[in-house]
C-alpha positions in Angstrom: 0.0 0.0 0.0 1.6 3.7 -1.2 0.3 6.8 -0.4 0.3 8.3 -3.9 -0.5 6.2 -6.4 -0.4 7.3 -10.1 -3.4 7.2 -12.8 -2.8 5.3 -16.0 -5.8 3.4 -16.9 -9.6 4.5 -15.9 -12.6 1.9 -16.3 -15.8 4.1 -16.9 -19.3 2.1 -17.1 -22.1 4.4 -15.7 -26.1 4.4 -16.2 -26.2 7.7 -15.0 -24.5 10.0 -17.2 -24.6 13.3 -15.7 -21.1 14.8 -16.2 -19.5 11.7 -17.7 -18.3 13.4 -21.1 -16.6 16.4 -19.0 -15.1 13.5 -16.7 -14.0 11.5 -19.8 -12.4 15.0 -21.2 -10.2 15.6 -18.7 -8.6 12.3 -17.4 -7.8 12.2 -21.4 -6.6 15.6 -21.2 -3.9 14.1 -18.2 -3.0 11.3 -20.1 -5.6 8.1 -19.1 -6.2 5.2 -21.2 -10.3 4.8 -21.4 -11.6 1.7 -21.1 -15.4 1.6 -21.3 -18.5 -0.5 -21.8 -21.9 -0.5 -23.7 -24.0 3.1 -23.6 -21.1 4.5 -21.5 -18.4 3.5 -24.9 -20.6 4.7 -26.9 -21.0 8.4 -25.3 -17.8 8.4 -24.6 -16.8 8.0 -28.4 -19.8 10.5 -29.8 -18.0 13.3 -27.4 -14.9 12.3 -29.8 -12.6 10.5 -27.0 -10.7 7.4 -27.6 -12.2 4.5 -26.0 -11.2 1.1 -25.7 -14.3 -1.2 -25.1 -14.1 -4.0 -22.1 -14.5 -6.8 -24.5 -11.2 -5.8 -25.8 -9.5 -6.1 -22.3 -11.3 -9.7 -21.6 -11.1 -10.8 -25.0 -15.2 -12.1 -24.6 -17.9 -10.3 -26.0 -20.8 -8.3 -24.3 -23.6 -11.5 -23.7 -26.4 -12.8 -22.2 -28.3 -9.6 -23.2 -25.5 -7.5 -21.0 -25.5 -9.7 -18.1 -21.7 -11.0 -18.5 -19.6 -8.5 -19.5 -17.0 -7.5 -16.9 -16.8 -11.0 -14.8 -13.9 -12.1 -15.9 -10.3 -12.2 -14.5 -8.9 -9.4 -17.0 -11.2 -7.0 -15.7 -10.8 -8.2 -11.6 -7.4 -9.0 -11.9 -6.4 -5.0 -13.2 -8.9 -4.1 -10.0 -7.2 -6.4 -7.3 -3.9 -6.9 -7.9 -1.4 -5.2 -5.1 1.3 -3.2 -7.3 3.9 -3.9 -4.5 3.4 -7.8 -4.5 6.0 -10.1 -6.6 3.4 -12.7 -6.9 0.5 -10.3 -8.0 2.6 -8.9 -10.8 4.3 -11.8 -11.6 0.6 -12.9 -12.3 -0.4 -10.1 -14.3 2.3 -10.5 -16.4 1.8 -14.3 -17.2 -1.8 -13.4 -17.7 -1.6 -10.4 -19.5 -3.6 -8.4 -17.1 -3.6 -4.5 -17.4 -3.6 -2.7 -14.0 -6.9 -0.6 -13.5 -6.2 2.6 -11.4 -9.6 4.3 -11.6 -13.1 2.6 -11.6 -16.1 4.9 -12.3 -19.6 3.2 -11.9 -22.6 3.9 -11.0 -25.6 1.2 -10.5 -28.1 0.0 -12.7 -31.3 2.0 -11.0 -32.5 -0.2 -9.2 -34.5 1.8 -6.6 -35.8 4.2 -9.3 -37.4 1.5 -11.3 -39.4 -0.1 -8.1 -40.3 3.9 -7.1 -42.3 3.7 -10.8 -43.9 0.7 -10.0 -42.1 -1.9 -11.8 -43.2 -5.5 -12.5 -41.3 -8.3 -10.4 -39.1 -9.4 -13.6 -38.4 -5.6 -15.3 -37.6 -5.5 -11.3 -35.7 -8.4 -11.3 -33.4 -7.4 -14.5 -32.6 -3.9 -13.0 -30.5 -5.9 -10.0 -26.8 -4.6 -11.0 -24.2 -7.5 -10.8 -20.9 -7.0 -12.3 -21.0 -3.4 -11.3 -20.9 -4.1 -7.2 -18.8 -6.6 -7.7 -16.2 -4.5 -9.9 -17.2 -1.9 -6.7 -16.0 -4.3 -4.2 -13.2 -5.2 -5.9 -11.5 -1.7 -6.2 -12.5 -0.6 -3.1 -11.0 -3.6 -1.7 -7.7 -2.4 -3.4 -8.3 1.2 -2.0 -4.0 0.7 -1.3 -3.4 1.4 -5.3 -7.0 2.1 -6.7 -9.6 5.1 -7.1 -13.0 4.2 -7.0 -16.1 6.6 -7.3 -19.6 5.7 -7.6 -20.8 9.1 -7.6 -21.2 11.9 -10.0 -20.6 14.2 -7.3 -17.0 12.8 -6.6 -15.7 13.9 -9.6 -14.8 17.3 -9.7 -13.1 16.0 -6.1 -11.3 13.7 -8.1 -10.0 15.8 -11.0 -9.1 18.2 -7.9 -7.3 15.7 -6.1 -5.7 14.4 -9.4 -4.1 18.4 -10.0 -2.8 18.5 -6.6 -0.7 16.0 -6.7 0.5 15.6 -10.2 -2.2 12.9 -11.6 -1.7 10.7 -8.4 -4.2 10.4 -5.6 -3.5 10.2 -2.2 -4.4 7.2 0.0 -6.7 8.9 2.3 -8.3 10.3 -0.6 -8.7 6.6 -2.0 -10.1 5.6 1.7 -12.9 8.0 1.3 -14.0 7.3 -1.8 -13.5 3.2 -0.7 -16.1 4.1 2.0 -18.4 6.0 0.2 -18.5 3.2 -2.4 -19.1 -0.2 0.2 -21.7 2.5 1.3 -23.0 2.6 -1.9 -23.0 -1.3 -2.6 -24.4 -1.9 0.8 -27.5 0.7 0.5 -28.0 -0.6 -3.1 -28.3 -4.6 -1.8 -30.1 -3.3 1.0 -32.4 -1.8 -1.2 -33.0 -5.1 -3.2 -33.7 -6.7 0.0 -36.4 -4.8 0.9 -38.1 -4.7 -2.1 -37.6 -8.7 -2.4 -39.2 -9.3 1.1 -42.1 -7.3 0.3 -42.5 -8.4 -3.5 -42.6 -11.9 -1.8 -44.7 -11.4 1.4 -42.0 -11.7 4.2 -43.2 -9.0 7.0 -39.9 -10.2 9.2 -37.7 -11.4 7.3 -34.8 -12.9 8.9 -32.2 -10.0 8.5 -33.1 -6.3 7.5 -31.0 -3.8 6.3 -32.0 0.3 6.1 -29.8 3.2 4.5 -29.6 6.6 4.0 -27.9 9.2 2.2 -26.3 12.2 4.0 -28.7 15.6 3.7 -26.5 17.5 5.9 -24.3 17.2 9.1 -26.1 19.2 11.8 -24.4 21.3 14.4 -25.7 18.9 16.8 -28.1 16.9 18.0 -30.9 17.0 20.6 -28.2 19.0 22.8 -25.1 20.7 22.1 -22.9 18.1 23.5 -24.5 15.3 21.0 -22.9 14.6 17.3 -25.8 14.5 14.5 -27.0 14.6 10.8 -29.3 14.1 8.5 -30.1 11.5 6.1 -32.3 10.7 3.6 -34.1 7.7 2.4 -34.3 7.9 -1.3 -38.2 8.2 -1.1 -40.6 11.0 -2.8 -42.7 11.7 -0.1 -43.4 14.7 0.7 -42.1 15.9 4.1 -39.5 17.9 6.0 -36.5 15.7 3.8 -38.2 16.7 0.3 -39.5 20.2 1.3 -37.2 23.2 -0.3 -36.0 25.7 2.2 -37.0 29.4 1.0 -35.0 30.9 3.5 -33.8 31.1 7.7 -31.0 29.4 9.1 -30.2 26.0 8.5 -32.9 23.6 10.3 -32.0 21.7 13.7 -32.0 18.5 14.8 -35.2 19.6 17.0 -36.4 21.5 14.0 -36.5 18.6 11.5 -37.9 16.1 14.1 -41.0 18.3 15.3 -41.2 20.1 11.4 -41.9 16.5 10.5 -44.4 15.8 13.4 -46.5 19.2 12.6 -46.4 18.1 8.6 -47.5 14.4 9.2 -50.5 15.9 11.6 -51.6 18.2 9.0 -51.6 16.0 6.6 -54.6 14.3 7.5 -56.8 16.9 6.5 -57.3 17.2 2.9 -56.8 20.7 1.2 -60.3 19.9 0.0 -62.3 20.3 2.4 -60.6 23.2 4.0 -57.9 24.9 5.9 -56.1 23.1 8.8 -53.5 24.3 10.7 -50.9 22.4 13.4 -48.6 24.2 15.9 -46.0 21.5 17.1 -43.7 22.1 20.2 -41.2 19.0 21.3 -42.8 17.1 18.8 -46.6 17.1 20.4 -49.4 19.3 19.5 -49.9 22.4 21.2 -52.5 23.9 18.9 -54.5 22.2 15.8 -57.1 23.3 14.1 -59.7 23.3 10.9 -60.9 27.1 9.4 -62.8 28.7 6.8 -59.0 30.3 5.7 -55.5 29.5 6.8 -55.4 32.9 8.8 -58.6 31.4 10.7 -57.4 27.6 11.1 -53.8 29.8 12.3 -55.6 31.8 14.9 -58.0 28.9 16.4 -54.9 27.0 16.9 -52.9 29.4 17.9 -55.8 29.9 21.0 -55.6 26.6 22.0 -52.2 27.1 23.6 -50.5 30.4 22.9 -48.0 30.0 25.9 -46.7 26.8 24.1 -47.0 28.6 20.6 -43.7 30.2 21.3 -40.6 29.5 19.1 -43.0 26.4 18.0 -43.3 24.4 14.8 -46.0 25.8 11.9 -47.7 23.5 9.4 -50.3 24.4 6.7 -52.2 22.0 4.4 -52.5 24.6 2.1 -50.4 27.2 0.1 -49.4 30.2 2.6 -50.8 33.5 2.0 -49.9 37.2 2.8 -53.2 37.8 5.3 -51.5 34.0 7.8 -48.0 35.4 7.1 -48.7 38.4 8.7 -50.0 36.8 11.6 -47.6 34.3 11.9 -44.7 36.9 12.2 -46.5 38.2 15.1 -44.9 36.0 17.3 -41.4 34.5 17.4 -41.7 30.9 15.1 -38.8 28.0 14.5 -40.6 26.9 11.3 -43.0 27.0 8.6 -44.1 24.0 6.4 -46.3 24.0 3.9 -47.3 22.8 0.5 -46.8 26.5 -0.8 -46.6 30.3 -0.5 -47.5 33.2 -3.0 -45.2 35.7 -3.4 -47.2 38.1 -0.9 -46.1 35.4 2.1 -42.9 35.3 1.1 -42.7 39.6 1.2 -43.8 39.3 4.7 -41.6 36.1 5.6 -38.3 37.9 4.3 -39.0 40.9 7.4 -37.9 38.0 9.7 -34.9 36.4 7.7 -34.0 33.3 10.9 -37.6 32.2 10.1 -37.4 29.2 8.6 -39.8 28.5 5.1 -40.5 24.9 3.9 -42.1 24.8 0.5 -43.0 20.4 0.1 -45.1 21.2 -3.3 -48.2 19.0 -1.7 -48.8 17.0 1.5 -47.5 13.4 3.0 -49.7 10.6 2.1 -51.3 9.9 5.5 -52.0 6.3 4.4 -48.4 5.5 2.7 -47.0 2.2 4.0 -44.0 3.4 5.8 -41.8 1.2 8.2 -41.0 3.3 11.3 -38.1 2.5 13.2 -36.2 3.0 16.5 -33.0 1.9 17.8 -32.7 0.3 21.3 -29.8 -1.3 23.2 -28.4 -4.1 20.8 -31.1 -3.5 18.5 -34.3 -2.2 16.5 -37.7 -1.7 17.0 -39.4 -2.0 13.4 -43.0 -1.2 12.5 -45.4 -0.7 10.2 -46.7 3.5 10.8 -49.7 4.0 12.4 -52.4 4.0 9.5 -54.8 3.1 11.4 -58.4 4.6 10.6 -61.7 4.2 12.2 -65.1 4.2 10.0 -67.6 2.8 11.9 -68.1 4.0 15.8 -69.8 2.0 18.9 -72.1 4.3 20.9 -71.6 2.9 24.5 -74.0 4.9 26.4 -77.2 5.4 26.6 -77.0 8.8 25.4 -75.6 9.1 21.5 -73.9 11.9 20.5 -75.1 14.5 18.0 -73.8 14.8 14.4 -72.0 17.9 15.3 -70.1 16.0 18.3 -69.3 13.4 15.8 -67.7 15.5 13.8 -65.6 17.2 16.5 -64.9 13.4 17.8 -62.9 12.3 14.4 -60.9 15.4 14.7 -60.0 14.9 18.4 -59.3 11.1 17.6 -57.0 12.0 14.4 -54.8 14.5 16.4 -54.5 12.5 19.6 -52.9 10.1 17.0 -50.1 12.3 17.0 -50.2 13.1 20.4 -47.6 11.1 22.8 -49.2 8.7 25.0 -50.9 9.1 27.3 -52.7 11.6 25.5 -56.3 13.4 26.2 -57.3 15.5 23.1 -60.3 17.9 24.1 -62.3 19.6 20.3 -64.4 22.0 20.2 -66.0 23.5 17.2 -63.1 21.9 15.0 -60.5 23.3 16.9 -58.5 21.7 19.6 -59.1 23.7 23.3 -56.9 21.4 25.3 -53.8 18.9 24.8 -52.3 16.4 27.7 -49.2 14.4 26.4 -46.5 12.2 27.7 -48.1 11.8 30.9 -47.7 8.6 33.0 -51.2 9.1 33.8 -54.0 9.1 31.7 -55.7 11.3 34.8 -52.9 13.9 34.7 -53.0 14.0 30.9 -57.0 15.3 31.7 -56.2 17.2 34.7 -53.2 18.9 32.7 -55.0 19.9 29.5 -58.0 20.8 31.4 -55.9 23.8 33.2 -54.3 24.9 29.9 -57.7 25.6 28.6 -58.7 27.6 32.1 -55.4 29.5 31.5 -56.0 30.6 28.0 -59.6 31.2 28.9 -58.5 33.9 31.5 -55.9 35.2 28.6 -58.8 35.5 26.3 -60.6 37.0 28.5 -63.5 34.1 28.1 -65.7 33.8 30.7 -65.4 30.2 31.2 -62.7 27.3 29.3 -63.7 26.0 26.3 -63.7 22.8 27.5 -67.4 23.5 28.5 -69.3 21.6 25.9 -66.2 20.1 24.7 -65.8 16.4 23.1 -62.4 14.7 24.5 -60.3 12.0 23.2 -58.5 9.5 25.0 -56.0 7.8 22.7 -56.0 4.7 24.8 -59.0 2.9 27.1 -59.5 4.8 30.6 -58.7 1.7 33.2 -60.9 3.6 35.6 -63.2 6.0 35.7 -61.3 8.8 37.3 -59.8 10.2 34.3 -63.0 10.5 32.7 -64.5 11.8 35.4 -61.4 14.6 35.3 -62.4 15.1 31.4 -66.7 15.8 32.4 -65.8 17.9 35.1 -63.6 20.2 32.5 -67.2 20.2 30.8 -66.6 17.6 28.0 -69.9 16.6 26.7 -69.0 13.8 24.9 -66.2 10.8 24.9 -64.4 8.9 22.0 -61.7 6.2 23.1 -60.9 2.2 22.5 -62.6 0.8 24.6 -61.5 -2.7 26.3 -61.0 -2.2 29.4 -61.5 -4.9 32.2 -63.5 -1.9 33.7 -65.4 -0.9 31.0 -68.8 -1.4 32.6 -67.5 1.1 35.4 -66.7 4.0 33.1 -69.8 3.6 30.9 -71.5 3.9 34.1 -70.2 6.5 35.0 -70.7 8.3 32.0 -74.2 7.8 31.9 -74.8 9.1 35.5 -72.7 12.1 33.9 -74.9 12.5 31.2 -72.3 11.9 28.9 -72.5 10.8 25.5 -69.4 7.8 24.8 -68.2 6.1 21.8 -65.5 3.3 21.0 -63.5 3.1 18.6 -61.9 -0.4 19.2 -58.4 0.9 18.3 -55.9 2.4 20.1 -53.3 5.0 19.3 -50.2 5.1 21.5 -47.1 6.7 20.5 -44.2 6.4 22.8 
């Protein structure tokens, strides 16, 4: 293993072509024999460059409709030979094998071709073979060979080739030997997962998940804590899609509780009007529907102005000037949205640390996404919480009104994103009160309960608008005491799982309350 190591001979077979002419241009321009395959030849050679095809190095054509074409010992045996081993060169030379110096490849798209949908066996034949292997190989040999699998990496490359006299370094090599195992491991990890769902395996026996860096972050959920960002490689729409129009660079905090407000407000479609989520520490402190954005911005906003502060904005519809200028009434982390008109982004650029997401639509609510969370020696994988309720047990002997079921499917969708334990008191399409995290459903009551007496006496209400409320419990009361908590804030009516061992004692004791109770038969918890 040297540190520099000079560039003689480059291997170039890419399906993405962005930038491969300039690349082929000016390792020709220092000197480097091309050697090249199919499509990638054949650019090559239209841009005018000299290049020699593969077949000519193995002395085997292109067959099996592409599938052999660089398995063979000519092309591995230039990729893994050590230059400073006897035997190695010794081998070479018997053989006839020409050292490779440079590999350039970048995989057959695999994970583009299942995004569109692609049948199993167009699936199948978009699994890259010779080009991981050729990946490995070279990275392997990282002691006398560049690899890069990355359009990106090449302007480093012709860079690092100028500064040191068409030779790279080896830590130069080492980075682009990590980047490309990174590369080989996301791509088979990718193929994995596709496989085990194409094939019906929930929990499969090994699982594999990768990313690709969006940024480093300053830190993490405290200064003292290393973090970044990745990326999946998926289209959704969300906080890891979403353009930044302008503020500082987004936080760890920011990007976890930006993507908690978006996935809340996504459940309410554009369509049927204006919603509006105010996240703080990843729970809601404020959601609500309106006849406008400014309206849906306000009604949440009264739910828990206190906790509004320095919080987490999302819109299910395009910004406009008349919610901008209320916004910037107060000091906010972030806004998300699936737009803004140019008026919004006037009044945004008064307060240039705000921070402006632009997604270009909202997050599937119902997308099949597998959540996961790392543990001690391990991970926790599930499915996301899709989970929807259409039909709704009345379990007292009062039912609620049509108005109260409305208000009931609002409170039951946002306690969904509300950690556990959480109460969720609605009124009039607006939430009035929020209890999260608590250890006890009762506190979770009792807590949200006094928000909504504090904010009463800040609006100068005469009385919390809990009275009259409806209340959500994301989980079964075990006893009647939290309920009881809930009436005496003035709920009116109930929505929760049922299944509680004590279920005949809280429907009980809603009826002597007068309160009107449905289950759902589905819980919501979110740790």
């Amino acid at each position: 293993m040297t540190n520099l190591a000079p560039l003689k001979r480059a291997l170039l077979s890419v399906s993405d072509k962005t930038g491969l002419i300039e690349l082929g241009q000016a390792l020709a321009a220092r000197g480097v024999d091309l050697v090249s395959t199919g499509g990638t030849a054949k650019a090559l050679r239209d841009a005018g460059l000299s290049v020699r095809d593969v077949s000519e190095l193995t002395g085997f054509p292109e067959m099996m409709d592409g599938r052999v074409k660089t398995l063979h010992p000519m092309v591995h045996g230039g990729l893994l030979a050590l230059r400073d081993d006897a035997g190695h060169t010794a081998a070479m030379s018997d053989h006839g094998i020409e050292a490779i110096d440079l590999l350039v490849v970048n995989l057959y798209p695999f994970e583009a071709t299942v995004a569109r949908g692609a049948g199993y066996d167009e699936t199948i034949e978009n699994i890259d073979i010779g080009g991981p292997a050729m990946i490995r190989a070279a990275a392997k040999n990282h002691g006398f060979v560049s690899v890069v699998t990355d359009p990106e990496d090449y302007a480093a490359l012709l860079a690092e080739l100028d500064a040191n006299a068409g030779q790279t370094t080896l830590h130069f090599r080492q980075t682009l030997a990590q980047t490309a195992y990174a590369r080989t491991g996301a791509y088979d990890a990718a193929v994995s997962t596709w496989m085990a769902g194409a094939i019906g395996q929930d929990t499969p026996r090994r699982r594999v998940f990768a990313g690709t860096l969006a940024q480093g972050l300053r830190y993490g959920e405290n200064p003292h804590q290393s973090a970044a960002f990745y990326t999946d490689g998926s289209n959704r729409a969300g906080v890891a899609t979403a353009t930044q129009l302008q503020g500082k660079e987004l936080s760890y905090n920011n990007i976890n509780d930006t993507d908690a407000a978006f996935e809340l407000v996504s459940e309410f479609d554009p369509a049927n009007g204006s919603a509006c989520a105010i996240i703080k520490h990843a729970n809601p402190c404020g959601v609500a529907l309106g006849t406008s954005l400014k309206d849906a911005y306000q009604r949440a906003f009264d739910c828990d102005r206190t906790s509004a502060f320095g919080g987490i904005i999302a819109l299910n519809q395009p910004l406009d000037r008349a919610t901008a200028e209320e916004i910037v009434k107060i000091f906010t982390e972030v806004v998300i949205a699936p737009g803004a008109d140019d008026d919004a982004i006037e009044v945004f650029a008064t307060k240039k640390n705000l921070r402006l997401l632009i997604t270009d639509g909202l997050a599937d609510p119902a997308a099949d996404i597998t959540s996961v969370r790392q543990v001690a020696g391990g991970f926790l994988v599930q499915d996301k919480d899709n989970g929807r309720v259409d039909d709704l047990k009345t379990a007292t002997k009062l039912a609620p009104s049509e108005a109260q079921l409305a208000d009931m499917r609002f409170a039951w969708t946002v306690a969904k994103h509300v950690k556990s334990n959480a109460i969720v008191y609605v009124k009039d399409g607006a939430t009035v009160g929020v209890g999260a995290g608590q250890m006890s459903r009762l506190d979770s009551a009792l807590i949200a309960a006094k928000k909504a007496e504090r904010m009463a006496e800040a609006l100068g209400l005469p009385e919390p608008l809990t009275k009259g409320s409806v209340v959500a419990s994301d989980a079964f009361f075990p006893f009647a005491d939290g309920l009881m908590e809930a009436a005496g804030a003035g709920a009116v009516a109930v929505i929760q799982p049922g299944g509680s061992m004590r279920d005949d004692e809280v429907i009980a004791a809603a009826d002597e309350a007068g309160l009107a109770m449905v289950f759902t038969g589905m819980r919501h918890f979110k740790h």
